[in-house]
py3Dmol code that shows the C-alpha trace and the ligand (Angstrom):
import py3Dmol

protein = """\
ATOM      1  CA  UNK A   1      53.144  99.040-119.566  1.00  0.00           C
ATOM      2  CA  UNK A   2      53.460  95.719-118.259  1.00  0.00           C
ATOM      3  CA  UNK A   3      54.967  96.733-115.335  1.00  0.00           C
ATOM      4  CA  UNK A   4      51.529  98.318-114.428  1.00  0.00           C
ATOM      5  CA  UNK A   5      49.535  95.732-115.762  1.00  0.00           C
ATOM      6  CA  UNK A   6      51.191  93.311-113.504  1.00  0.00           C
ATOM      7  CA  UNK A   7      50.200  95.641-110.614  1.00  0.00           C
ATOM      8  CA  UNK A   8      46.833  95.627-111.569  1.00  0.00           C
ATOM      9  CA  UNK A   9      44.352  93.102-109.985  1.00  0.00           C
ATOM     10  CA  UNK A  10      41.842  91.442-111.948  1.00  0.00           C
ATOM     11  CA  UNK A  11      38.600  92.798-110.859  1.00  0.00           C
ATOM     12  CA  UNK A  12      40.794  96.178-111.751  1.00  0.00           C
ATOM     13  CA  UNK A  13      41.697  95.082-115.256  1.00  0.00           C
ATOM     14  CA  UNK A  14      38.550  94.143-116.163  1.00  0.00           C
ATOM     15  CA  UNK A  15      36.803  97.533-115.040  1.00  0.00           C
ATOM     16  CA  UNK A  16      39.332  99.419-116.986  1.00  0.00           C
ATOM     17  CA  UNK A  17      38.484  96.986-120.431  1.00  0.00           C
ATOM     18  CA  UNK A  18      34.942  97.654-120.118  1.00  0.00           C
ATOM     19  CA  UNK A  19      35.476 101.076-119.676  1.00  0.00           C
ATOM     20  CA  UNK A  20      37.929 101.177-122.454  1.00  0.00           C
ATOM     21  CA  UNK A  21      35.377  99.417-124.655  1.00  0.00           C
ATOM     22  CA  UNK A  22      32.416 101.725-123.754  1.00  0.00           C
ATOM     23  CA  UNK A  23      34.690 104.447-124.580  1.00  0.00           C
ATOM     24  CA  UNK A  24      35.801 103.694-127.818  1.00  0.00           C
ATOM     25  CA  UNK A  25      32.251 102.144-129.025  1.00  0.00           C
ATOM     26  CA  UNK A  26      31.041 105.780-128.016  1.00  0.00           C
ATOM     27  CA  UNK A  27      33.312 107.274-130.304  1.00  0.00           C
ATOM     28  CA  UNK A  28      32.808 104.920-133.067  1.00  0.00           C
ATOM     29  CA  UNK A  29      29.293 105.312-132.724  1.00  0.00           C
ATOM     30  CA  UNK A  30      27.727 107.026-135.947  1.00  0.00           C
ATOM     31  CA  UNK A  31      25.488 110.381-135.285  1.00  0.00           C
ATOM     32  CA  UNK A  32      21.957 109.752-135.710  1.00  0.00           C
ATOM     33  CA  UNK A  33      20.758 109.929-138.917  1.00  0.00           C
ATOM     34  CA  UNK A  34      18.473 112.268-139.725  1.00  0.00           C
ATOM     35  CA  UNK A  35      15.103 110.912-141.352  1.00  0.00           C
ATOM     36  CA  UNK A  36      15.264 114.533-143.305  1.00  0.00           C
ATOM     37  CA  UNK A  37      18.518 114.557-144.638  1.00  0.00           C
ATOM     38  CA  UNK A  38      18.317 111.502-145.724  1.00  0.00           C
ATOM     39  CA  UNK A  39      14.748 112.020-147.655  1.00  0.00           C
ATOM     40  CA  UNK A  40      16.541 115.172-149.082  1.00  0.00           C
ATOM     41  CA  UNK A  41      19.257 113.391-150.063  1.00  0.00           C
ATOM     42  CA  UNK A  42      17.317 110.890-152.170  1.00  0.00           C
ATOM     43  CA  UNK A  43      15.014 113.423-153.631  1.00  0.00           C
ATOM     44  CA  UNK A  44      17.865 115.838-154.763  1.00  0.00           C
ATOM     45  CA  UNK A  45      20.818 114.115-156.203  1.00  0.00           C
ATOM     46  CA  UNK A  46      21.773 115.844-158.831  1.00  0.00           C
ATOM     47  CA  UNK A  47      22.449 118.997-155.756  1.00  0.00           C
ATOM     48  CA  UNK A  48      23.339 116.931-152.831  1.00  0.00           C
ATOM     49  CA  UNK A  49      26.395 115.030-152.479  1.00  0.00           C
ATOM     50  CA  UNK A  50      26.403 113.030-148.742  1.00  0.00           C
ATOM     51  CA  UNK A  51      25.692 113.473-145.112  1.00  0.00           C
ATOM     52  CA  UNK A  52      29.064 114.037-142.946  1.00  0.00           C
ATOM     53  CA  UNK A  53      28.086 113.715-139.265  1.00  0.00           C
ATOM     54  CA  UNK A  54      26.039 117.257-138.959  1.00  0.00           C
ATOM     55  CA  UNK A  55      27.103 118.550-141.963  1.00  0.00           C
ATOM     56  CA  UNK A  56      24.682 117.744-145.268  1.00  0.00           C
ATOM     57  CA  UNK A  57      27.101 118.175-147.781  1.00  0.00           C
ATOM     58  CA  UNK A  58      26.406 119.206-152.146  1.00  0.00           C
ATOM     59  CA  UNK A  59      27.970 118.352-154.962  1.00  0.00           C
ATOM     60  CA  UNK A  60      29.948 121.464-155.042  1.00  0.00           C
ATOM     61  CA  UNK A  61      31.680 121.394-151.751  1.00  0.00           C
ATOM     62  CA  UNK A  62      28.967 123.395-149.771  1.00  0.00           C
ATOM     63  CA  UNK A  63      28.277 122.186-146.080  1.00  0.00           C
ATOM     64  CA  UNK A  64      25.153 123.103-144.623  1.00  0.00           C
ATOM     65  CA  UNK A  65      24.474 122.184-140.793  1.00  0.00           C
ATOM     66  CA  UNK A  66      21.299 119.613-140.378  1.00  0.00           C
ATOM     67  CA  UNK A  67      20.707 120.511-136.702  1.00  0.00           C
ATOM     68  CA  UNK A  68      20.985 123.805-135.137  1.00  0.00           C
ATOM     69  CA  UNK A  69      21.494 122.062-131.668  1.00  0.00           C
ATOM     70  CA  UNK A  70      18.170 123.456-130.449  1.00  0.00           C
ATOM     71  CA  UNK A  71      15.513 120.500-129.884  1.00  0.00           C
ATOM     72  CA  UNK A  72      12.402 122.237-128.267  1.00  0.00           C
ATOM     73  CA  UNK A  73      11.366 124.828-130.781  1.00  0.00           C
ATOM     74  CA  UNK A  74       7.169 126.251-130.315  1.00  0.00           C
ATOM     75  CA  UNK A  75       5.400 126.236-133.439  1.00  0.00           C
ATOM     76  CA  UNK A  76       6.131 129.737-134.514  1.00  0.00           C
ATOM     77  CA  UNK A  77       9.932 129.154-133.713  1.00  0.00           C
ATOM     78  CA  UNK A  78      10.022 126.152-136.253  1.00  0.00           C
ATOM     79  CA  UNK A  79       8.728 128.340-139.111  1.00  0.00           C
ATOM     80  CA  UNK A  80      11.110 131.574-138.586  1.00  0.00           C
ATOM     81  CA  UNK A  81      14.011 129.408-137.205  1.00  0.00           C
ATOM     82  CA  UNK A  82      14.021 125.961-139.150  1.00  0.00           C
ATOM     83  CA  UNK A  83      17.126 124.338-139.806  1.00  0.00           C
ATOM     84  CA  UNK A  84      17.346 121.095-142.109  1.00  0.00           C
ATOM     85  CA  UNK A  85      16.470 118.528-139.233  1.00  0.00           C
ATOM     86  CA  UNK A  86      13.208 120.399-138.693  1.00  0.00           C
ATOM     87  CA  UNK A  87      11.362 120.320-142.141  1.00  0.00           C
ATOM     88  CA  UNK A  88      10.389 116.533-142.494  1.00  0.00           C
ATOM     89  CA  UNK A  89       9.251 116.668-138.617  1.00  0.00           C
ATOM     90  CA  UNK A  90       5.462 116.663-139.491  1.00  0.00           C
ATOM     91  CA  UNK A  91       5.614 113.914-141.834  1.00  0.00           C
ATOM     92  CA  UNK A  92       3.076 114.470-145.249  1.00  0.00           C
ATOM     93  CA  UNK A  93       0.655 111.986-145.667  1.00  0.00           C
ATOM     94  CA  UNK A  94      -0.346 111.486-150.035  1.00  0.00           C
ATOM     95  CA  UNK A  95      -3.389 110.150-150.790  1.00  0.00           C
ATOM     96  CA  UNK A  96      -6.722 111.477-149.848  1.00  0.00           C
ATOM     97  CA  UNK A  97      -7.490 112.934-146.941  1.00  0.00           C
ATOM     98  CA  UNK A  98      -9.191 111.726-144.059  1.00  0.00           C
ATOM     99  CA  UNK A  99     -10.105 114.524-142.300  1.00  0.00           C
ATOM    100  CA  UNK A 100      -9.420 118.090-141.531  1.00  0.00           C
ATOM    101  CA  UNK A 101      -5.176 118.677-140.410  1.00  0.00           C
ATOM    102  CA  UNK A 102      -4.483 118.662-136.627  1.00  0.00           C
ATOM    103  CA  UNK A 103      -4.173 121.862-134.923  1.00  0.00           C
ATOM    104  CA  UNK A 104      -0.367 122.991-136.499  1.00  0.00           C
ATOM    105  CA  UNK A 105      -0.059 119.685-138.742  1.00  0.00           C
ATOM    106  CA  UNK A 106       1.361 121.610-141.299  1.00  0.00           C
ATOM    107  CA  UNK A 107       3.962 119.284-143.448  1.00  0.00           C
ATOM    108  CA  UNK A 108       5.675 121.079-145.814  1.00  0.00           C
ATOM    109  CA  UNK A 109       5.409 124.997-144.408  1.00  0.00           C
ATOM    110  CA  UNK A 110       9.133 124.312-142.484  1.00  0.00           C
ATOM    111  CA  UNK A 111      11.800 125.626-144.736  1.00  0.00           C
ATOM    112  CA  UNK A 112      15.546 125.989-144.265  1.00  0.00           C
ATOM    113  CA  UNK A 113      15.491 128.547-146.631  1.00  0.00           C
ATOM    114  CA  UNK A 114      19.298 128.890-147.143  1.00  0.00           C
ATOM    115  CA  UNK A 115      18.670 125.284-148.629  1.00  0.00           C
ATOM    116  CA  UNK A 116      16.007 126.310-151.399  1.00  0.00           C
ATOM    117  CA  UNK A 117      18.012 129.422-152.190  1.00  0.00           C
ATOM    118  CA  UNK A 118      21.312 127.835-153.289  1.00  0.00           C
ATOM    119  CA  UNK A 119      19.072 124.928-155.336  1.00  0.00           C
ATOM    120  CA  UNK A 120      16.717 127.408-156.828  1.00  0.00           C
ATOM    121  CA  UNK A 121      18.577 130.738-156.443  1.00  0.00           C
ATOM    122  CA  UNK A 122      17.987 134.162-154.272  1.00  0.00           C
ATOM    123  CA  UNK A 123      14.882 135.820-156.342  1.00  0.00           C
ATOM    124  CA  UNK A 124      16.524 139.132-154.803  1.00  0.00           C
ATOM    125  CA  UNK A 125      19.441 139.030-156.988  1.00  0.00           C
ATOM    126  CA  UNK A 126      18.093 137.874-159.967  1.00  0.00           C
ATOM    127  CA  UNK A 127      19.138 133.854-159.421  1.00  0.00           C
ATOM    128  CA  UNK A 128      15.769 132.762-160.091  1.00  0.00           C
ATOM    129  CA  UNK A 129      14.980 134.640-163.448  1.00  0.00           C
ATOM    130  CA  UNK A 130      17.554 132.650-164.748  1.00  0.00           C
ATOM    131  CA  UNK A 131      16.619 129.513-164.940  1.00  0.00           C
ATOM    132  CA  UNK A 132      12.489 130.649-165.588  1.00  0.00           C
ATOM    133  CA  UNK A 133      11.454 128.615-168.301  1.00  0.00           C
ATOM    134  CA  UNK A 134       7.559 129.972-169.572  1.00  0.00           C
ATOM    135  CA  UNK A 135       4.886 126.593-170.552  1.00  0.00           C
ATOM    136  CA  UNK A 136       1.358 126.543-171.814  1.00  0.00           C
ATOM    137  CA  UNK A 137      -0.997 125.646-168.755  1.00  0.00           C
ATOM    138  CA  UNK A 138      -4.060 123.483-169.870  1.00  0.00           C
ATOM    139  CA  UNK A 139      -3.568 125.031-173.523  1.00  0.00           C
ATOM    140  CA  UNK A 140      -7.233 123.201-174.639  1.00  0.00           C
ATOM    141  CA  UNK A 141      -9.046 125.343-171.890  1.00  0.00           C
ATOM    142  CA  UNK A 142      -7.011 128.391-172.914  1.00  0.00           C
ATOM    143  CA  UNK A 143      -4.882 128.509-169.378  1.00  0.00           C
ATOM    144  CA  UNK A 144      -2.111 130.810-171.530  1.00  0.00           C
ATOM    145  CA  UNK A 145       1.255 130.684-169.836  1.00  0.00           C
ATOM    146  CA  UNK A 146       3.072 130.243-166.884  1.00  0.00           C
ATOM    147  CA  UNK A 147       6.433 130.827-166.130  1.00  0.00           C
ATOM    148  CA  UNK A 148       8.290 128.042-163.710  1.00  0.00           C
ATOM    149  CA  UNK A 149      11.520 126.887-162.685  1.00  0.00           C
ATOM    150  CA  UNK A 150      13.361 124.759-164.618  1.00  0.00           C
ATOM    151  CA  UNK A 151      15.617 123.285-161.658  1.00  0.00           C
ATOM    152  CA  UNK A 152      14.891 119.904-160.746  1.00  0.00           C
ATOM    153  CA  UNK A 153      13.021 119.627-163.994  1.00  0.00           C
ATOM    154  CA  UNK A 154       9.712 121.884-162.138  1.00  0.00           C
ATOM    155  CA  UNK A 155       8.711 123.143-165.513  1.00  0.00           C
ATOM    156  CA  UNK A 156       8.737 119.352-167.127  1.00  0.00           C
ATOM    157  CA  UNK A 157       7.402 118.050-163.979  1.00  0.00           C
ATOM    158  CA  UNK A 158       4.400 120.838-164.146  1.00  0.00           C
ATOM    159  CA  UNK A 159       3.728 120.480-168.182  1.00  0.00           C
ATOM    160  CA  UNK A 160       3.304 116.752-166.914  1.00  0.00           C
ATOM    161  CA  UNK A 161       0.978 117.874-164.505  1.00  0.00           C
ATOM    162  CA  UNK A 162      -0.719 119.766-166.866  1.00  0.00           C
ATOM    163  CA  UNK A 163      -1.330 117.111-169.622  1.00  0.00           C
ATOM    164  CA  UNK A 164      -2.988 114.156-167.157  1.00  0.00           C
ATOM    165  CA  UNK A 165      -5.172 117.398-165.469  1.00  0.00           C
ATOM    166  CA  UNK A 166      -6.402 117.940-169.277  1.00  0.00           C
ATOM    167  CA  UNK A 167      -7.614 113.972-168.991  1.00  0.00           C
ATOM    168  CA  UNK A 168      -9.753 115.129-166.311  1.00  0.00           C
ATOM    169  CA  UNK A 169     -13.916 116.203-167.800  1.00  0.00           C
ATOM    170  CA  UNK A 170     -14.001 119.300-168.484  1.00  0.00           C
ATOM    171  CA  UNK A 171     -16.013 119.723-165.281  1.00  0.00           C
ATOM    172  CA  UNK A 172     -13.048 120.269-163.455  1.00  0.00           C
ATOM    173  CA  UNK A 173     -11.567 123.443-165.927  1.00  0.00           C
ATOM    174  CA  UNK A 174     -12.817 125.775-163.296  1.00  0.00           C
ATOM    175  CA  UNK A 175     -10.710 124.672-160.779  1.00  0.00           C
ATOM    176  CA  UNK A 176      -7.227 124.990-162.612  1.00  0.00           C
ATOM    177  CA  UNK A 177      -7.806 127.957-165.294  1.00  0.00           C
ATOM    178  CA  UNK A 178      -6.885 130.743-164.685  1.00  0.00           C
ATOM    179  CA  UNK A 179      -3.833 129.974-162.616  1.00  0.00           C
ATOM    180  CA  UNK A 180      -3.125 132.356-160.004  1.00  0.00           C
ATOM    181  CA  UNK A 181       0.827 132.645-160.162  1.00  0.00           C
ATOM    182  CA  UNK A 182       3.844 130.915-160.600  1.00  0.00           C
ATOM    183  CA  UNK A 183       6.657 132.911-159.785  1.00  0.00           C
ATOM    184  CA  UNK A 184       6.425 135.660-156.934  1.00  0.00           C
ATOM    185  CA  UNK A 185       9.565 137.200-155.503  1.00  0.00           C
ATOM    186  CA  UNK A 186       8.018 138.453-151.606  1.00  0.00           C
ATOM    187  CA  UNK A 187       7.546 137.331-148.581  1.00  0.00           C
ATOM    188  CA  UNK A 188       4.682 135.390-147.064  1.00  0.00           C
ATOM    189  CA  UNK A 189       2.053 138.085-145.971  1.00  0.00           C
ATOM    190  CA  UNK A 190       2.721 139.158-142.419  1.00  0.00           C
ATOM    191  CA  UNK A 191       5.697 137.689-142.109  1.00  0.00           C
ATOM    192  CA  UNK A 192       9.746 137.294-142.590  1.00  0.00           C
ATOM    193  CA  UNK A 193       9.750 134.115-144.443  1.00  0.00           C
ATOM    194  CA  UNK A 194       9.454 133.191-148.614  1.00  0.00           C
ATOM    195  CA  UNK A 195       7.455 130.441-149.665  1.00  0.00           C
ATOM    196  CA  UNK A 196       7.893 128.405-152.832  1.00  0.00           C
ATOM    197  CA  UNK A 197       6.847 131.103-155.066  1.00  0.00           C
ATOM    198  CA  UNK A 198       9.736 132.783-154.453  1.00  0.00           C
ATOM    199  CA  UNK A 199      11.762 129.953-156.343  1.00  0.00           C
ATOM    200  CA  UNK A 200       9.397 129.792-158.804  1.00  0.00           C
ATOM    201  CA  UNK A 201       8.434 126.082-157.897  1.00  0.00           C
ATOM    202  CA  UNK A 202       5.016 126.724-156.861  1.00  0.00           C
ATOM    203  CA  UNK A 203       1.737 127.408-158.553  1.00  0.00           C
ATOM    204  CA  UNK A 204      -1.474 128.482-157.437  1.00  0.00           C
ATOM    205  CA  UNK A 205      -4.401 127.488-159.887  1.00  0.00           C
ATOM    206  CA  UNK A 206      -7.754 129.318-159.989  1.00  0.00           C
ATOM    207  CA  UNK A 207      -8.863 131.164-156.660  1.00  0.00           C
ATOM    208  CA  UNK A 208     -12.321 131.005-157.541  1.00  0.00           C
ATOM    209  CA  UNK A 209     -13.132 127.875-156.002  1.00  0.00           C
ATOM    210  CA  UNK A 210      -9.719 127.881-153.273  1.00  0.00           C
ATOM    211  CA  UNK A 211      -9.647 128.356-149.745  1.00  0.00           C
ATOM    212  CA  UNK A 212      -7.037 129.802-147.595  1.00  0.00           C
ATOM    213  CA  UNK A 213      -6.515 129.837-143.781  1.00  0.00           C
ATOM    214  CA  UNK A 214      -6.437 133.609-142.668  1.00  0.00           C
ATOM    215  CA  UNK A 215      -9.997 134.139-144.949  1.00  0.00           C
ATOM    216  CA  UNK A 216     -11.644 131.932-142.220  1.00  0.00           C
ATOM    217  CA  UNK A 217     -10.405 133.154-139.032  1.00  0.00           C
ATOM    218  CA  UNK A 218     -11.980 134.691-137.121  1.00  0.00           C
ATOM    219  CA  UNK A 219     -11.198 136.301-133.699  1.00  0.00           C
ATOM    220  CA  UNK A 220      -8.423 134.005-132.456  1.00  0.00           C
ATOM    221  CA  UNK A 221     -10.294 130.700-131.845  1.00  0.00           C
ATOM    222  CA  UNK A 222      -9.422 127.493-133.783  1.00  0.00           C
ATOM    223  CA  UNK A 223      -9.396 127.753-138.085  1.00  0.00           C
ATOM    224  CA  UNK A 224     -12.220 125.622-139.381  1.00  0.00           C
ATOM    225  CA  UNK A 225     -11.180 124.178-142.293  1.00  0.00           C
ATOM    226  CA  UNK A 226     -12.683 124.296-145.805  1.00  0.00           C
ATOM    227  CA  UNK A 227     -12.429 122.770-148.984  1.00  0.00           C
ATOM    228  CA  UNK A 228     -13.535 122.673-152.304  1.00  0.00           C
ATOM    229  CA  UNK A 229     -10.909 120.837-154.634  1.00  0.00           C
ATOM    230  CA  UNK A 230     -11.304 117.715-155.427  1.00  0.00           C
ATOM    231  CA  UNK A 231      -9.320 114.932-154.639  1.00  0.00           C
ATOM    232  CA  UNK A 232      -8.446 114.017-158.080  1.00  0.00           C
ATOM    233  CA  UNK A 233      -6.639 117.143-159.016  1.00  0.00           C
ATOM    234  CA  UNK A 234      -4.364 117.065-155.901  1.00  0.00           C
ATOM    235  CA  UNK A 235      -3.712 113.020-156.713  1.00  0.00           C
ATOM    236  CA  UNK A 236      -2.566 114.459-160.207  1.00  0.00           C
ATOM    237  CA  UNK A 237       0.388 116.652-158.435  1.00  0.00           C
ATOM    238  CA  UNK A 238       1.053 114.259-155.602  1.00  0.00           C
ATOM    239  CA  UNK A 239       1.924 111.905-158.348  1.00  0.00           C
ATOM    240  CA  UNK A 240       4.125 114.305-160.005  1.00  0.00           C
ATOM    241  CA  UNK A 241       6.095 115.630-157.054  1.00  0.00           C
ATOM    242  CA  UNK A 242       4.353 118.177-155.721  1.00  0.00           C
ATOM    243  CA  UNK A 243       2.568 118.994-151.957  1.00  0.00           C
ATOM    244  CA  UNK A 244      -0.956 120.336-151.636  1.00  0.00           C
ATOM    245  CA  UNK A 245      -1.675 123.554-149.320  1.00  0.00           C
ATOM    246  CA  UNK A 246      -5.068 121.876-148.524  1.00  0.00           C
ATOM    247  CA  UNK A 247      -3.633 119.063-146.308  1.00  0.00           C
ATOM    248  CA  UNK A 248      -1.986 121.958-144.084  1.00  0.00           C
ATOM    249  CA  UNK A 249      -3.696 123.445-140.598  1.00  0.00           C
ATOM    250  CA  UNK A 250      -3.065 126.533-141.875  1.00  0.00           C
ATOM    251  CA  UNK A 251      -4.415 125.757-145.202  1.00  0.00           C
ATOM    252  CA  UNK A 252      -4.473 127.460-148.875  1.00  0.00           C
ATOM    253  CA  UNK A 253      -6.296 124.918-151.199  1.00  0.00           C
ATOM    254  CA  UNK A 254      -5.524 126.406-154.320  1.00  0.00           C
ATOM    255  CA  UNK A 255      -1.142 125.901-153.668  1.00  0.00           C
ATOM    256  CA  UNK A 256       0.602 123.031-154.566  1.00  0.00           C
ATOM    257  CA  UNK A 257       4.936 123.084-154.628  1.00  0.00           C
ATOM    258  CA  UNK A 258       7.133 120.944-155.620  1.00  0.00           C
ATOM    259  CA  UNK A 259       8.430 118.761-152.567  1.00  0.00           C
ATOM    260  CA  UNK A 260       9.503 115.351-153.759  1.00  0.00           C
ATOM    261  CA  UNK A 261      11.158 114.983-150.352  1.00  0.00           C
ATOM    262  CA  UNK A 262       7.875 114.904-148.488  1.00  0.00           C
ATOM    263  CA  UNK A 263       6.043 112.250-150.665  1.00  0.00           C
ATOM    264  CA  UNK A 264       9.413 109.792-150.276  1.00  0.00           C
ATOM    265  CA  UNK A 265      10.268 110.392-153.603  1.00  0.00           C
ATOM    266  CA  UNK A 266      13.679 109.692-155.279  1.00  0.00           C
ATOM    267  CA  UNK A 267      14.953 112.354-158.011  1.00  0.00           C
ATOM    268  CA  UNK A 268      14.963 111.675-161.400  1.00  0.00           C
TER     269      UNK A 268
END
"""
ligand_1 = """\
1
ZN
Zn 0.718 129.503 -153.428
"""
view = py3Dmol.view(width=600, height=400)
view.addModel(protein, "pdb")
view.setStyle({"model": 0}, {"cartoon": {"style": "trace"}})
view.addModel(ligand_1, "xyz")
view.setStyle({"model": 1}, {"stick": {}})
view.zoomTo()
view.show()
């Protein structure tokens, strides 16, 4: 070795240092992080263990890869091929709104749904029945009972939910009685994919006065979007945990789910 480095001249040694240097900062150089790992992380600890370079690893061993390796997926391709990087892309904003959702902006409706299957279970084997737990909704407006998860404390989080909505005047009963479902083990209409219902962390309160995207369009063009709930009953969720369906694009006013990754929230 010092044979050679004696042969070396200096211009020559110093090339090979900094290329030495480059080299080795390269490979010491963490992997991104990922901004949704990281929020999932901090909203699910009692599931989720650490990040390992791709891998998002749980408490019980399991490894689940953050990115796919693909990083120019269309719109439709993000919703039937999400993988953990992708579901925090379209960031949700609480609060109220300010205006109708950008064509697409729909924060929340990307799902790895490997993920929400192991925390919640697979509703087509029965791993979701289990851990139902039924609660009184709005009991003083007789809102009878739901049945909810009770992973990640949903069903304590919802009966929560239920007793600041019953603060509200009583102006505002029509919205939330009667609820529309809880639990629902199918897929989203028209397509491959489960939505919250299927883990029994969603609810849907009254349709009478809701909204939903594919009810307004109409022949293709752009969805106009409509509303009727008011802001105070979505605040009331937000503040619990849970997303609104009326700050999507492709909106359904009467869903809210429980997403504490998407409001920055840390689990509890
Ligand atoms: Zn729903």
């Amino acid at each position: 070795m010092i044979t050679t480095r004696h042969h070396l001249r200096l211009g020559q040694a110093i090339t090979l240092l900094c290329a030495i240097t480059l080299a080795s900062e390269r490979a010491l150089a963490a992997p991104e992080p990922s901004p949704s790992a990281e929020a999932l992380l901090r909203a699910y600890p009692d599931h989720l263990s650490r990040i390992e370079g791709n891998d998002l690893v749980w408490r019980d061993g399991t490894r689940m890869p953050i990115s796919d390796g693909r990083s120019t997926k269309d719109f439709d391709t993000l919703l039937d091929h999400a993988d953990i990087d992708d579901m925090l892309l379209m960031p949700y904003r609480p609060g109220p709104p300010s205006g109708a959702p950008a064509l697409n902006e729909d924060p929340g409706r990307v799902r790895y749904e490997p993920f929400f299957s192991k925390m919640y279970g697979d509703c087509r084997k029965g791993g979701v029945t289990a851990h139902l737990r039924e609660i009184k909704w709005l009991p003083q407006w007789g809102g009878g009972t739901l049945k909810i998860t009770t992973v990640n404390g949903v069903a304590d989080r919802l009966e929560a939910v239920g007793r600041d909505l019953a603060k509200l005047p009583e102006s505002f009963k029509k919205y939330l009685v009667p609820a529309a479902g809880t639990f629902n083990c199918r897929l989203i209409a028209g397509t491959e994919r489960r939505s919250m219902h299927a883990y029994a962390a969603a609810i849907d309160i009254n349709t009478g006065f809701t909204n939903y995207w594919l009810w307004a369009k109409a022949g293709g063009g752009t969805i106009p979007y409509v509303n009727r709930i008011p802001f105070e009953i979505v605040k009331i969720f937000e503040d619990h945990g849970f997303v609104w369906g009326g700050k999507w694009y492709h909106y359904d006013t009467m869903h809210f789910e429980y997403r504490p990754e998407l409001l920055g929230r840390r689990g509890d």
